[in-house]
C-alpha positions, 0 to 999 in steps of 0.5 A, a space after each residue: 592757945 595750940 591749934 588743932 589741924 585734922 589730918 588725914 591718915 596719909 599725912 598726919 605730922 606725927 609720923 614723921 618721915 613714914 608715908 603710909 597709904 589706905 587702898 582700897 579696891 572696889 569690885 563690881 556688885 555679884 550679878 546673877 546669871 537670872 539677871 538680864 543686861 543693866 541690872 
């Protein structure tokens, strides 16, 4: 019986030789100028 490996999308064997790589940028939450500091 084959075994199944979950891969993530970085490294997935069927690619073959192409890296492929998520980025993601996180920016701060919008902070209203009403708002004081610690909000």
């Amino acid at each position: 019986e084959p075994t199944i490996r979950a891969y993530s999308m970085a490294n997935y064997p069927a690619e073959g030789d192409r890296i492929m790589l998520t980025v993601r940028i996180a920016t701060p939450p919008f902070k209203p100028k009403d708002q004081g500091p610690g909000f």
